[in-house]
ZAFI-415888 format. One record per residue (C-alpha): x, y, z; residue in one letter; residue number from 1. Coordinates in steps of 0.25 Angstrom, whole numbers. Layout:
// ZAFI-415888
+-------+-------+-------+------+-----+
!     u !     v !     w ! rest !  nr !
+-------+-------+-------+------+-----+
!     X !     Y !     Z !    A ! NUM !
...
+-------+-------+-------+------+-----+
//
This chain:
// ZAFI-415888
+-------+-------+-------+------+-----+
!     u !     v !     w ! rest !  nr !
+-------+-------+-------+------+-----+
!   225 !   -27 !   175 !    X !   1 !
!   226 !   -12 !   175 !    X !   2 !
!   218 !    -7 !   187 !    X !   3 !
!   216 !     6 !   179 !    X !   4 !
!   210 !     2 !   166 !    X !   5 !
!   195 !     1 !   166 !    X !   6 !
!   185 !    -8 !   158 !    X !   7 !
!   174 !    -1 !   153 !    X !   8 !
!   162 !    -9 !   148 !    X !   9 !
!   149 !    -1 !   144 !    X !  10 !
!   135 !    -3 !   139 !    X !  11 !
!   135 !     6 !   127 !    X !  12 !
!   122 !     2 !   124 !    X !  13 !
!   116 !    14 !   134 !    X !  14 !
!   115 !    25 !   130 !    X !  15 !
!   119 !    31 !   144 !    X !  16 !
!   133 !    22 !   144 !    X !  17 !
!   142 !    29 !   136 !    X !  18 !
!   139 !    44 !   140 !    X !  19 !
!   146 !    40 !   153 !    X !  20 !
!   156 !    33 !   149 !    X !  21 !
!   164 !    45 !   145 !    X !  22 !
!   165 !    49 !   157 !    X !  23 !
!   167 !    36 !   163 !    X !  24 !
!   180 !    35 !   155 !    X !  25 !
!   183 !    48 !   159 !    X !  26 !
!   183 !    46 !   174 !    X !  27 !
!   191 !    33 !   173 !    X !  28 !
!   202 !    41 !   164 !    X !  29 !
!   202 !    51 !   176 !    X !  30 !
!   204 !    41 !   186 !    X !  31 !
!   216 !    35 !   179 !    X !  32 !
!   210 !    22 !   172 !    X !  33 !
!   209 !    18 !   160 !    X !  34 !
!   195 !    15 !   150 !    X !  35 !
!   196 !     3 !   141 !    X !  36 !
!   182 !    -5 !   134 !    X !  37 !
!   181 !   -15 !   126 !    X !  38 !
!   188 !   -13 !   111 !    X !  39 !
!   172 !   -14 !   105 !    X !  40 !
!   170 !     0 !   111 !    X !  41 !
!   183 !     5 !   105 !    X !  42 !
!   184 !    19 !   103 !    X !  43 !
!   170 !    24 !   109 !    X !  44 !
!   176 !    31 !   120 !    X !  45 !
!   189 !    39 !   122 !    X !  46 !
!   199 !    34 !   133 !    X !  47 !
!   196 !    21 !   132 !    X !  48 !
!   206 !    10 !   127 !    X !  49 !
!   199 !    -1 !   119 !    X !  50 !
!   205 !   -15 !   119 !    X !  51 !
!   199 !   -31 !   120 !    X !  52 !
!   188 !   -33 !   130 !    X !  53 !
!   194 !   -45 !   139 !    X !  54 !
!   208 !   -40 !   141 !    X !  55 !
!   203 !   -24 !   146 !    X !  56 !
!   194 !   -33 !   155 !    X !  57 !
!   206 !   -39 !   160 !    X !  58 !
!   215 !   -29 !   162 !    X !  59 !
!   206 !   -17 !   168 !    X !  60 !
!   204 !   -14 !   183 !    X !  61 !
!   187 !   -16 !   181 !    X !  62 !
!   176 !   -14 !   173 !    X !  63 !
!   166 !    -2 !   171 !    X !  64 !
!   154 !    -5 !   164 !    X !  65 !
!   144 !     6 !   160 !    X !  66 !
!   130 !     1 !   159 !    X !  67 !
!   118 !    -7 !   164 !    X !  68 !
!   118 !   -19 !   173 !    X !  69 !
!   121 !   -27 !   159 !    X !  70 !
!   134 !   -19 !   155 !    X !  71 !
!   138 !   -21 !   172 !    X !  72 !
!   135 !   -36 !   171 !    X !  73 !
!   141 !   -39 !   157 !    X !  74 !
!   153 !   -31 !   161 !    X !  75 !
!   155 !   -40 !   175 !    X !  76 !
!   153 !   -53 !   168 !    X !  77 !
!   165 !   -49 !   158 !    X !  78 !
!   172 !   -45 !   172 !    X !  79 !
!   172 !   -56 !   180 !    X !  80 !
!   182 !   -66 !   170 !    X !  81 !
!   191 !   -53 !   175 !    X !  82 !
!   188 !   -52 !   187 !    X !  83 !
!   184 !   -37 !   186 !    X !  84 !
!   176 !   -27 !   193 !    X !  85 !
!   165 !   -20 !   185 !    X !  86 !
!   159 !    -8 !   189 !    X !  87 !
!   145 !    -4 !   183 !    X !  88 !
!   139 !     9 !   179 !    X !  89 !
!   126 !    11 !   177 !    X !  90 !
!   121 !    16 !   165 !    X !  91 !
!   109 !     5 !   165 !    X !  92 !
!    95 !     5 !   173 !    X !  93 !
!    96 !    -2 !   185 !    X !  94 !
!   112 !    -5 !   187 !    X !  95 !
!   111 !   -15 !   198 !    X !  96 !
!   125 !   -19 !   194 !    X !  97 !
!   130 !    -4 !   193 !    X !  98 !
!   137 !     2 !   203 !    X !  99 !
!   138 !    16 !   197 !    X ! 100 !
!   127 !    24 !   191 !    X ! 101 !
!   131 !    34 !   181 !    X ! 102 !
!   131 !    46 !   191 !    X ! 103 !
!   141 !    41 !   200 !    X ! 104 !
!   150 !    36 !   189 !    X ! 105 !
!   163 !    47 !   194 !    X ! 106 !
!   161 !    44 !   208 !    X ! 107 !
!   162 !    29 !   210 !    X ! 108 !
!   171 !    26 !   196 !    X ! 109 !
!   181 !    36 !   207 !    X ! 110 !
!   179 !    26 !   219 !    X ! 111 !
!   181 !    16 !   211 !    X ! 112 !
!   196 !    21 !   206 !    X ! 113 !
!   198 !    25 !   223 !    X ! 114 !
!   194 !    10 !   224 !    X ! 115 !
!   182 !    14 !   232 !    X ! 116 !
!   173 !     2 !   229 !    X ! 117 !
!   171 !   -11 !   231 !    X ! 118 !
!   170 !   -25 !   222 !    X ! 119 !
!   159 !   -31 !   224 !    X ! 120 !
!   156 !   -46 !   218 !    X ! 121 !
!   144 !   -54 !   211 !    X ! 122 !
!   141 !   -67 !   208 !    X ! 123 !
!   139 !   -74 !   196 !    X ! 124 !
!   132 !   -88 !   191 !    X ! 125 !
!   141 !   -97 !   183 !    X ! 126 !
!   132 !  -103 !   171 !    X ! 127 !
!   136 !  -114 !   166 !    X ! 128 !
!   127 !  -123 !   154 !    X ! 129 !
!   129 !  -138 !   153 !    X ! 130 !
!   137 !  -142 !   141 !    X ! 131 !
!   145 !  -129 !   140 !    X ! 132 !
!   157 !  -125 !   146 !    X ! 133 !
!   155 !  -110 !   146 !    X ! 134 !
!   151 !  -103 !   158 !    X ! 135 !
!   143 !   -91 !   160 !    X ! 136 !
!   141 !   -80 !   171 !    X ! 137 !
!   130 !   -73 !   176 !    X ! 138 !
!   130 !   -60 !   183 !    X ! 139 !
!   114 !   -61 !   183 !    X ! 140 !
!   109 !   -72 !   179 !    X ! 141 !
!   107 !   -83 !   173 !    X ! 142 !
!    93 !   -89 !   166 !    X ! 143 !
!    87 !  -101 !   162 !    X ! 144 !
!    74 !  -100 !   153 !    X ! 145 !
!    67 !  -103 !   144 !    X ! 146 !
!    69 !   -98 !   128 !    X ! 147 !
!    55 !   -97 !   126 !    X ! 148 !
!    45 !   -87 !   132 !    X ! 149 !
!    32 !   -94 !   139 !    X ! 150 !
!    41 !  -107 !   143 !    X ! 151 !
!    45 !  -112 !   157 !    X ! 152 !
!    58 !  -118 !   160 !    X ! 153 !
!    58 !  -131 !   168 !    X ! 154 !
!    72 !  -131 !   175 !    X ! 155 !
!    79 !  -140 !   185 !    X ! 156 !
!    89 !  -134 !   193 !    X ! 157 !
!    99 !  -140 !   202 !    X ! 158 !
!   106 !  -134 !   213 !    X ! 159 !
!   120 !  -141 !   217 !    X ! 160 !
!   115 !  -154 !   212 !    X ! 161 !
!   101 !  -154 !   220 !    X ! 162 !
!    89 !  -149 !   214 !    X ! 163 !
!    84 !  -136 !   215 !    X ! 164 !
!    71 !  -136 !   207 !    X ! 165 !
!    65 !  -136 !   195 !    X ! 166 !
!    57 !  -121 !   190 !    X ! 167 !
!    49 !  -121 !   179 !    X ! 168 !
!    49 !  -105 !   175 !    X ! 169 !
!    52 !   -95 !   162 !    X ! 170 !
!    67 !   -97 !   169 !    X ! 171 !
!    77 !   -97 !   179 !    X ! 172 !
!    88 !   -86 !   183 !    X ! 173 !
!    99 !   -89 !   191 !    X ! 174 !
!   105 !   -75 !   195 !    X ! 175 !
!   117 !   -70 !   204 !    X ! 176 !
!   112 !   -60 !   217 !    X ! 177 !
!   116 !   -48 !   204 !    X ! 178 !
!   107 !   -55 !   192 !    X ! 179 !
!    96 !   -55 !   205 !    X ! 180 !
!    92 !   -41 !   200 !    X ! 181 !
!    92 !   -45 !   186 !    X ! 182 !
!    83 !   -56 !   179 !    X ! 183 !
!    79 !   -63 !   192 !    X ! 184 !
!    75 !   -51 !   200 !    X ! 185 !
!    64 !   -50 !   188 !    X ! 186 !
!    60 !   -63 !   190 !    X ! 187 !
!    57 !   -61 !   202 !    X ! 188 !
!    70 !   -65 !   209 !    X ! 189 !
!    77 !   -59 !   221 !    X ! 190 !
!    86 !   -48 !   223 !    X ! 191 !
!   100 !   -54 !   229 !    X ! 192 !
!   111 !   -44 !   234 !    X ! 193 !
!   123 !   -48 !   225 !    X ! 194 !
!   131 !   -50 !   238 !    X ! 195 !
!   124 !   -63 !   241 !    X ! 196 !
!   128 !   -74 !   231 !    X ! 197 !
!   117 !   -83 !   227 !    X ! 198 !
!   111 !   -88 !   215 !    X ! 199 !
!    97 !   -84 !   211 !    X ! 200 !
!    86 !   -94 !   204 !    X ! 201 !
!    74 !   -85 !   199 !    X ! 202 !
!    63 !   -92 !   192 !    X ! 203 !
!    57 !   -84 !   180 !    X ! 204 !
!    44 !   -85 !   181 !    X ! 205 !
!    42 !  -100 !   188 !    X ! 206 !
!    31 !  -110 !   185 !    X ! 207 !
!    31 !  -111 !   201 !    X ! 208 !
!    26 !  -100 !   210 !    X ! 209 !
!    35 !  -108 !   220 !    X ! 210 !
!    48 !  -105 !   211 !    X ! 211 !
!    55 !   -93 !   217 !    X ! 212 !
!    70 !   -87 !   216 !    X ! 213 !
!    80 !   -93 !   226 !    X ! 214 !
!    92 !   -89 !   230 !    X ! 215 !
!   103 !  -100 !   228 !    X ! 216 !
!   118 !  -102 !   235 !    X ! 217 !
!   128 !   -96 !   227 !    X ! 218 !
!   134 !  -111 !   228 !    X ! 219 !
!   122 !  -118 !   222 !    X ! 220 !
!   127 !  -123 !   208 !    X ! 221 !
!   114 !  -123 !   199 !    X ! 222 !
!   110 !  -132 !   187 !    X ! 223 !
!    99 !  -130 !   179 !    X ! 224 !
!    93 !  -138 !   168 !    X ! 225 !
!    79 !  -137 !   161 !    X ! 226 !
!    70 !  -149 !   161 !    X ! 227 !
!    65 !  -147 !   148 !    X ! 228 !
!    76 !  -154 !   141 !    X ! 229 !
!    67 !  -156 !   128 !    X ! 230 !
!    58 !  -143 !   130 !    X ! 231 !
!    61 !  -138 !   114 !    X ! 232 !
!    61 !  -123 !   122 !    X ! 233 !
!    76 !  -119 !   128 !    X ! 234 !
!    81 !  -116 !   139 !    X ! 235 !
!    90 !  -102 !   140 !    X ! 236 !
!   101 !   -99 !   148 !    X ! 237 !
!   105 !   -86 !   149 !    X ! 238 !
!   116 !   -79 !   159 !    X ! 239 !
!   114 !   -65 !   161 !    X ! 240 !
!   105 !   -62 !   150 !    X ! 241 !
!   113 !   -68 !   140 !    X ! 242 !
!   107 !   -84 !   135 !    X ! 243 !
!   117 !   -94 !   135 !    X ! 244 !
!   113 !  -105 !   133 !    X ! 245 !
!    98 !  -115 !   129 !    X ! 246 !
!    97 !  -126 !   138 !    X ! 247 !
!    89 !  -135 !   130 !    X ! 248 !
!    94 !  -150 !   132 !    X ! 249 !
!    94 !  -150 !   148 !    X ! 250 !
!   107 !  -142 !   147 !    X ! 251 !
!   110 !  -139 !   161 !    X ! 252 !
!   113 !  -124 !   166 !    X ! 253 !
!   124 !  -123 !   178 !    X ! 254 !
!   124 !  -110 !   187 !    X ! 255 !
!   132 !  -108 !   199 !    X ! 256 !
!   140 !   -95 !   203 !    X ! 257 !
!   151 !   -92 !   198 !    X ! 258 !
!   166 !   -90 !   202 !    X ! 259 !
!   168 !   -78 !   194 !    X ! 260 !
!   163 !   -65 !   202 !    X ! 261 !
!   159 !   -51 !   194 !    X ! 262 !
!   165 !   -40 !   202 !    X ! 263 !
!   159 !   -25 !   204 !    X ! 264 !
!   163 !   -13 !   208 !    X ! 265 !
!   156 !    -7 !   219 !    X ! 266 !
!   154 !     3 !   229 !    X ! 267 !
!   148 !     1 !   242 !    X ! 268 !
!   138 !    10 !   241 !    X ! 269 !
!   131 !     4 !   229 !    X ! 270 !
!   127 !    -8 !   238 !    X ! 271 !
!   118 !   -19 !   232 !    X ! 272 !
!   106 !   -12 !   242 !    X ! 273 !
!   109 !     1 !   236 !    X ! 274 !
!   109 !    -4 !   222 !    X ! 275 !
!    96 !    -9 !   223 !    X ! 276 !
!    89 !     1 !   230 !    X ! 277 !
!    91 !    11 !   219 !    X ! 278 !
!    89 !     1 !   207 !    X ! 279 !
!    76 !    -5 !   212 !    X ! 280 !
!    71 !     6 !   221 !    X ! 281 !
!    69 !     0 !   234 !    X ! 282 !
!    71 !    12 !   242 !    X ! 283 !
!    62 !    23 !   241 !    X ! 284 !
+-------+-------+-------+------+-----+
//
């Protein structure tokens, strides 16, 4: 590892990404370290070295990605088979996942060369399907529903072997205490501070008015399986937004958490609390 070489990974797409990171690299150069991306963005900007995606990932000190929460999440879920730190700037809307805002860009990438900050660390949901031998993480979430619009799902699930009910709703989400501000927070969900480790079940739009989002041990190992077996109408699984795979033929879905943690840079200053007054307003 060279613990002055630095992984940049940008959201392009924005049209406020790139205007800053110029100066990004120029700060970095300043400090003593060294900018390399991903060969695909290969001579885009000038005092970056180019090179193959999986071995600047291994070698560099951490990660800085330049964008929304997407960009942060995407970045973390390459990160963790590394087990590097990611720090996010915010170039997005909310940036829950951010812990710097454009504006304070010189002032915290200094802390972070005086080693003025911390590490913090968030669970993740190891998914597994039956019959595959691939294994998939979510950061946020992952959701079981059905393909198409105006149909329930009728899903048995069990917790460490004992049944924990069956919900008949538009779907499921089982989320870490991060994806709580994502996809389950707009189903109604709870909000869960990402230092308490649980796993969160949020029923999308139940059949019951008695079916309400509960807050699981983080040791609860989950199967799920839909009871329509012959239902024509798949069932999706999809993990952080992405759809993985169609349940159709009783195909069970394992979900437990994972071993493998996604790391962030931080400062202790941008508390969760903090975070989350500014982004939804809570404070006058």
């Amino acid at each position: 590892m060279d613990s002055k070489t630095v992984l940049l990974m940008p959201n392009l797409t924005r049209e406020n990404t790139e205007e800053k990171m110029v100066p990004l690299i120029e700060l970095l150069r300043s400090e003593g370290f060294s900018s390399v991306m991903d060969q695909r963005y290969s001579g885009r900007f000038s005092g970056v070295k180019y090179g193959v995606f999986d071995q600047l990932l291994q070698n560099c000190a951490f990660v800085i990605a330049v964008g929304g929460d997407g960009t942060i999440l995407h970045s973390a879920k390459h990160a963790i088979f590394y087990d590097k730190p990611v720090l996010g700037i915010n170039t997005g809307r909310l940036g829950y996942l951010a812990q710097v805002e454009p504006e304070q860009m010189e002032e915290l990438l200094k802390r972070v060369v005086r080693g003025d900050y911390t590490i913090q660390q968030r669970m993740l949901l190891e998914v597994r399907v039956e019959g595959s031998q691939t294994v998939h993480y979510a950061m946020n979430d992952a959701v079981i529903a059905k393909g198409d619009l105006g149909r329930l799902v009728d899903l048995e699930i069990m917790g460490n072997q004992q049944p924990l009910g069956n919900f008949r709703a538009d779907g499921v989400i089982f989320s870490t205490p991060t994806g709580s501000t994502a996809y389950s927070l707009s189903a109604g969900g709870p909000i869960v501070d990402p230092s308490i480790e649980t796993i969160l079940m949020t029923p999308i739009c139940p059949h019951s008015l008695d079916d309400r989002a509960v807050l699981l041990s983080p040791e609860m190992c989950l199967e799920v399986r839909s009871r329509f077996v012959n239902n024509p109408a798949a069932v999706l699984l999809s993990v952080d937004g992405d759809r993985i795979a169609s349940l159709d033929g009783g195909r069970a879905v394992q979900i437990q958490r994972a071993k493998l943690r996604a790391k962030f840079i931080s400062f202790p200053e941008r508390s969760f609390s903090e975070i989350l007054s500014k982004k939804l307003k809570l404070r006058g």
